[in-house]
VOVORO-237933 format. One record per residue (C-alpha): residue in one letter; x, y, z. Coordinates in steps of 0.02 Angstrom, whole numbers, padded with zeros to 5 digits, always signed. Layout:
BEGIN
AXYZ
...
//
This chain:
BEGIN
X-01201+03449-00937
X-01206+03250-00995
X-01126+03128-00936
X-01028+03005-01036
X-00987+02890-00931
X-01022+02707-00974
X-01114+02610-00819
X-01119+02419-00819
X-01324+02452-00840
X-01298+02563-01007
X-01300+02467-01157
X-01227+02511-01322
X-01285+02503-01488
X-01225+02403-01621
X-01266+02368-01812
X-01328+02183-01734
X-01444+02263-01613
X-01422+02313-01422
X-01270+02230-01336
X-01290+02219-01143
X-01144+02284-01056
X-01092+02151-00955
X-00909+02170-00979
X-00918+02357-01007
X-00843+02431-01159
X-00701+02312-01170
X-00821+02163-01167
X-00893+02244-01325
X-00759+02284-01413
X-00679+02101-01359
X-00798+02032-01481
X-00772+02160-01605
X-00611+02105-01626
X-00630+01922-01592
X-00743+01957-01740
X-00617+02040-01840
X-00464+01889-01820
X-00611+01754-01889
X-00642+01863-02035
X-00445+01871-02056
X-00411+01681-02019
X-00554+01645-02149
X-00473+01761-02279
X-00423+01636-02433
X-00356+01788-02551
X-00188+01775-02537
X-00158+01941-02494
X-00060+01900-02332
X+00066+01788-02443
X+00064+01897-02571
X+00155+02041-02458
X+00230+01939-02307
X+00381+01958-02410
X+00397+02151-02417
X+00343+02168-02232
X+00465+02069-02175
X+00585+02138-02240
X+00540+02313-02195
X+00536+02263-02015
X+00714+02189-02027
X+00780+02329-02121
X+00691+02449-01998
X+00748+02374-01846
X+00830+02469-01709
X+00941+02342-01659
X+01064+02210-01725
X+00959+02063-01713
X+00864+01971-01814
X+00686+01964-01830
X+00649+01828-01914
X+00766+01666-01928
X+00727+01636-02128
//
């Protein structure tokens, strides 16, 4: 039977090579998603204006409470 169990010697392998697990697992996927918020903070589409509108309101109209989400 194999074990799956991630040591901090095991390394994983990623598209960019082999990442050393110094912070396990949750150091690599840390950067995975540290990754992911540049590629959103760089985003100039205009895709996140576009639809702020619509999801805001579908979390205000969705609420479960009273309140307001939002203060505009």
């Amino acid at each position: 039977m194999q074990n799956n169990v991630l040591t901090e010697s095991d390394t994983v392998e990623k598209s960019s090579g082999t990442v050393e697990m110094e912070g396990g697992v949750r150091g690599v996927k840390n950067e995975d998603a540290a990754r992911l918020l540049q590629d959103w903070m760089a985003d100039e589409t205009g895709y996140d204006e576009q639809t702020w509108d619509r999801v805001k309101k579908c979390i205000e109209d969705n609420s479960l409470s009273g309140r307001r989400r939002f203060d505009d």
